[in-house]
N, C-alpha and C positions, 0 to 999 in steps of 0.2 A: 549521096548514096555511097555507101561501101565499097571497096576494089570487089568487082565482080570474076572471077576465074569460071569458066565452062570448059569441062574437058570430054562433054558429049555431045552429039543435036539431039537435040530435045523439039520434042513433038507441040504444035499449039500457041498457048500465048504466055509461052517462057518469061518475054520480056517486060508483061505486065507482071508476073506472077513476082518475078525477083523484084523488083522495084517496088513491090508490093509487101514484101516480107522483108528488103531493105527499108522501109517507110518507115515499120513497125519498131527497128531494131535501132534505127535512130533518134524516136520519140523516146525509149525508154532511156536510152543513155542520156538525149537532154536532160531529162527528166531527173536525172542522175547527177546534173550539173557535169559532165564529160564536156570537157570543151573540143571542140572539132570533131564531132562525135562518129562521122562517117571514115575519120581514120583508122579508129579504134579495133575495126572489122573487116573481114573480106567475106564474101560468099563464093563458098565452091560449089557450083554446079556441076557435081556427079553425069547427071542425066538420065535418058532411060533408051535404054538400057546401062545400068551402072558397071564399072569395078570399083568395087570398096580401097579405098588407099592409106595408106597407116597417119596414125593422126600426127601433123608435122613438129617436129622438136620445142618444144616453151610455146605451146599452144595449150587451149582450153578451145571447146567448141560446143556448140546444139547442132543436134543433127537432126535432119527430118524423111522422113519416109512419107511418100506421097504416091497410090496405086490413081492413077487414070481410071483404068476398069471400075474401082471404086469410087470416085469422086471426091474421093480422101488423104485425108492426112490418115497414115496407119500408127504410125510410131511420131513421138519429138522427146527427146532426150539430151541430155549435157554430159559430161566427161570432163576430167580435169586434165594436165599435161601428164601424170600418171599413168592414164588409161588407155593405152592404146588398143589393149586385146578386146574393150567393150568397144571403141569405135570403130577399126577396121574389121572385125569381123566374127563377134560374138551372135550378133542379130540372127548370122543366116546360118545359124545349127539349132537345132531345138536343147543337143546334149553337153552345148558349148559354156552355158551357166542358166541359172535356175531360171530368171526371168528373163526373156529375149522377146524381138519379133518371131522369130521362128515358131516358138512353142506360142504364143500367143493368135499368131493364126492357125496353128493347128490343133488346137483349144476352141475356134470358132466353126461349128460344125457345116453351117452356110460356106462359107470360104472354102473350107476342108472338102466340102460336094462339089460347088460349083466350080472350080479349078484342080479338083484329083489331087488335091495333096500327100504327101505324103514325110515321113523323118528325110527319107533319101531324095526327094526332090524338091524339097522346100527352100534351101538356099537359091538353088538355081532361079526359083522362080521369084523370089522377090529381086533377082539381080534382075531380070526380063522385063518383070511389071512393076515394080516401084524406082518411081523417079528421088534419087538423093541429094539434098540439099545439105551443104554444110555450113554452119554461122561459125566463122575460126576468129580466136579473140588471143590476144599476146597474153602469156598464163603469166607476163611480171609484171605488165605496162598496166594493165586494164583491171581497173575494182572487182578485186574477187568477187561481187556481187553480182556484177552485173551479167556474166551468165547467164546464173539462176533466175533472175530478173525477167530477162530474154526469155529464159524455157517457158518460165508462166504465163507472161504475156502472149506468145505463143500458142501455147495451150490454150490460153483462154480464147484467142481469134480461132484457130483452125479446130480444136476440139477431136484432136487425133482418138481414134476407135480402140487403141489400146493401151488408152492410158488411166489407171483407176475406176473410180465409179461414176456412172452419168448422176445427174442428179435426182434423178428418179428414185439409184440405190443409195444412195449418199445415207448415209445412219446423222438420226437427230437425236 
């Protein structure tokens, strides 16, 4: 397994959950032929409730948004060592760039009713209710690939709520 970091308590079965999404992120870099492959990564556990943290110097990372109340994955996304203003704290403004978590729950009119959202309090509340996960990968040592790799595999196990089209809408 990957160096795990948690910089919150976190409610439940934390500890199957990371060992679980570390499982994931170590078959794909085998897969990769990555030799030692649980070196390659660490997981920071945010927690829940999170504070967002700037993404650390010659890092690349996926990050994951996870609401309890929902039983979801909301968000999983990747960044390069470039990005810091998408990973530490684009997600929680709606006016902060075009496509965010922000505007994407407040774009969901169930979400929007059932928790009163609103532009002015919608950071806040994803800081309160979604648990943050971070998959951080060295941005020289480690196969530009393997990220992206990461984010898909990802995607495809948890099937985060805001990301693209189910495949119901999927265009053929």
């Amino acid at each position: 397994m990957g160096k795990l970091r948690t910089t919150a308590i976190t409610k439940g079965k934390s500890d199957s959950f990371l060992k679980e999404i570390s499982k994931t992120v170590n078959k794909v870099l085998k897969a990769m032929s990555e030799k030692n492959p649980s070196s390659k990564y660490e997981i920071d556990d945010l927690g829940l409730p999170h504070k967002p943290k700037p993404l650390p110097k010659g890092k690349t990372a996926v990050y994951m948004f996870y609401c309890p109340k929902e039983k979801s994955f909301l968000k999983i996304g990747r960044v390069g060592i470039k990005s810091n203003a998408r990973f530490s704290y684009q997600h929680y403004n709606p006016a902060y760039s075009k496509s965010n978590l922000a505007s994407s729950i407040l774009n969901d009119d169930k979400m929007k009713m059932n928790f009163k959202l609103t532009n002015e309090n919608i950071g806040g509340w994803i800081k309160e209710n979604c648990r943050r996960i971070n998959v951080l990968f060295d941005g020289k040592e480690t196969n530009p690939f393997a990220s992206e790799l990461v984010e898909a595999c990802l995607h495809y196990k948890y099937n985060p709520r805001y990301e693209g089209k189910s495949n119901n809408e999927a265009e053929v």
